[in-house]
N, C-alpha and C positions, 0 to 999 in steps of 0.2 A: 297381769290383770286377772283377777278371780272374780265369779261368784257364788256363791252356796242359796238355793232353792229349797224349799218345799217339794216334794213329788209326793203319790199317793203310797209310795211305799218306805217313804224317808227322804232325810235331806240329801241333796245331790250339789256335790262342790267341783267347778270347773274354773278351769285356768286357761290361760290365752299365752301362744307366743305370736309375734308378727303374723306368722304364717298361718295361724290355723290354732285350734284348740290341741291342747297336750297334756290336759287331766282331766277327767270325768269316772269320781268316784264317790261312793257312798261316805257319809260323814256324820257323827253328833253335833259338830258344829254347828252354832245359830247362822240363821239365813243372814248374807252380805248382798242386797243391792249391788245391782251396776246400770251405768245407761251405755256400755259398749257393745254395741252391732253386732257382732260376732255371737258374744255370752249371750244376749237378747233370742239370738234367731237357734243357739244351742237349747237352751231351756226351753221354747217354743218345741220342739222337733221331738225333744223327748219326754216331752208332755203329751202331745199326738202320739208318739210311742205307745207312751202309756194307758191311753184312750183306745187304740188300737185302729186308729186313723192313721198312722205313718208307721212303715214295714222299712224304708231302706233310708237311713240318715244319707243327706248331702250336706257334707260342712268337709271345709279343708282341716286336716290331719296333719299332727305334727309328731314324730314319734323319736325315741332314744332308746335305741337298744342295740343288741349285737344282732352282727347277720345272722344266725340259728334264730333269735325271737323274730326278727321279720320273715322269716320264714315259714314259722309256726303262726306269728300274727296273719300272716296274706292266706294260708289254710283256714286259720277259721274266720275269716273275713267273708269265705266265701260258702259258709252255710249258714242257707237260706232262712229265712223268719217261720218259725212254726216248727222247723226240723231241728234236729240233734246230731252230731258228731261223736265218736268214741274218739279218748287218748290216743286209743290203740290204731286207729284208722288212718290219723295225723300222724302218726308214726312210722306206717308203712308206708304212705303217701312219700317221708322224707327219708326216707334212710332203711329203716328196719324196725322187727318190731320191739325188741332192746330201745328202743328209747323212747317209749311211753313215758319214762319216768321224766326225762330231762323236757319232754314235751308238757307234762302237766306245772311242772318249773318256768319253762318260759311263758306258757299259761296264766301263768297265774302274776308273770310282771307286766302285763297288760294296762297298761297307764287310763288308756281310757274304754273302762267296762260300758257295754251298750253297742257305742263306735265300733268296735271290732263285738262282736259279740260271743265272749266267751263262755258267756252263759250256757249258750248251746252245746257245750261242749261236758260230756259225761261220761262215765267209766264202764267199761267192757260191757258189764250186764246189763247197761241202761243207768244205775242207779246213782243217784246228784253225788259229786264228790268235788270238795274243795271249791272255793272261789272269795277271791278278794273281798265282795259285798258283803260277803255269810250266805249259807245257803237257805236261809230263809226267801232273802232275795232273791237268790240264784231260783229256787223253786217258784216264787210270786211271777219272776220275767218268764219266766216256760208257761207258768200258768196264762197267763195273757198274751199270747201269741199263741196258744191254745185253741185258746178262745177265741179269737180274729182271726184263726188260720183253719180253723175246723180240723185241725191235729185233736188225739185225741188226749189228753190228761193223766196221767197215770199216778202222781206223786202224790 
């Protein structure tokens, strides 16, 4: 079960398994209605996101990847709204610092952008690099969590 949204910064298309949502990504696709409970209270949440009324999603998660991306996913799951992450930090966090690379790889298979917030996540010197959405987005979601967070702006 899917639906694709409107947000202020483009469409946003989400898919549903039994358990929990398992796609939340940027899309050209035209907007698909649903009346499912689930996709209802997902598009709610990250509309507040977007408002800057809701910092920490509560929705069940359903994810597919190898043990290395859950890995890298529960790293940057756990930086916080307003703040930023280096490759290089998740890196040394898991292994060493040799594997920046393989880290902005499993990064970027992130099924659902937002939910794990890989946005937050930027390279050595600070500077936006790479992300599923386009980093136009990537820049817009920093921008407003900025702004909600009293972080300061720098892009």
């Amino acid at each position: 079960m899917e639906m694709i949204f409107d947000s202020p910064i483009g469409h946003i298309r989400i898919a549903r398994e039994k358990e929990g949502i398992s796609l939340l990504q940027f899309t050209k696709l035209d907007t698909v209605s649903s009346d499912d409970p689930l996709l209802l209270d997902c598009q709610k949440q990250v509309l507040a996101y977007m408002r800057g009324d809701l910092h920490v999603f509560d929705l069940p998660v359903v994810l597919k990847g190898t043990d290395f991306q859950y890995q890298v996913w529960k790293e940057v799951n756990k930086v916080s709204y307003g703040a930023r992450q280096t490759y290089q930090k998740i890196a040394n966090q898991l292994g060493g610092p040799k594997m920046s690379r393989a880290i902005g790889t499993a990064v970027g298979k992130n099924p659902v952008l937002l939910l794990i917030p890989c946005h937050r996540i930027v390279g050595a010197n600070g500077a936006l690099t790479g992300y599923a959405g386009g980093l136009d987005k990537k820049k817009e979601l920093l921008r407003i969590e900025a702004l909600h967070s009293g972080q300061q702006f720098l892009f």
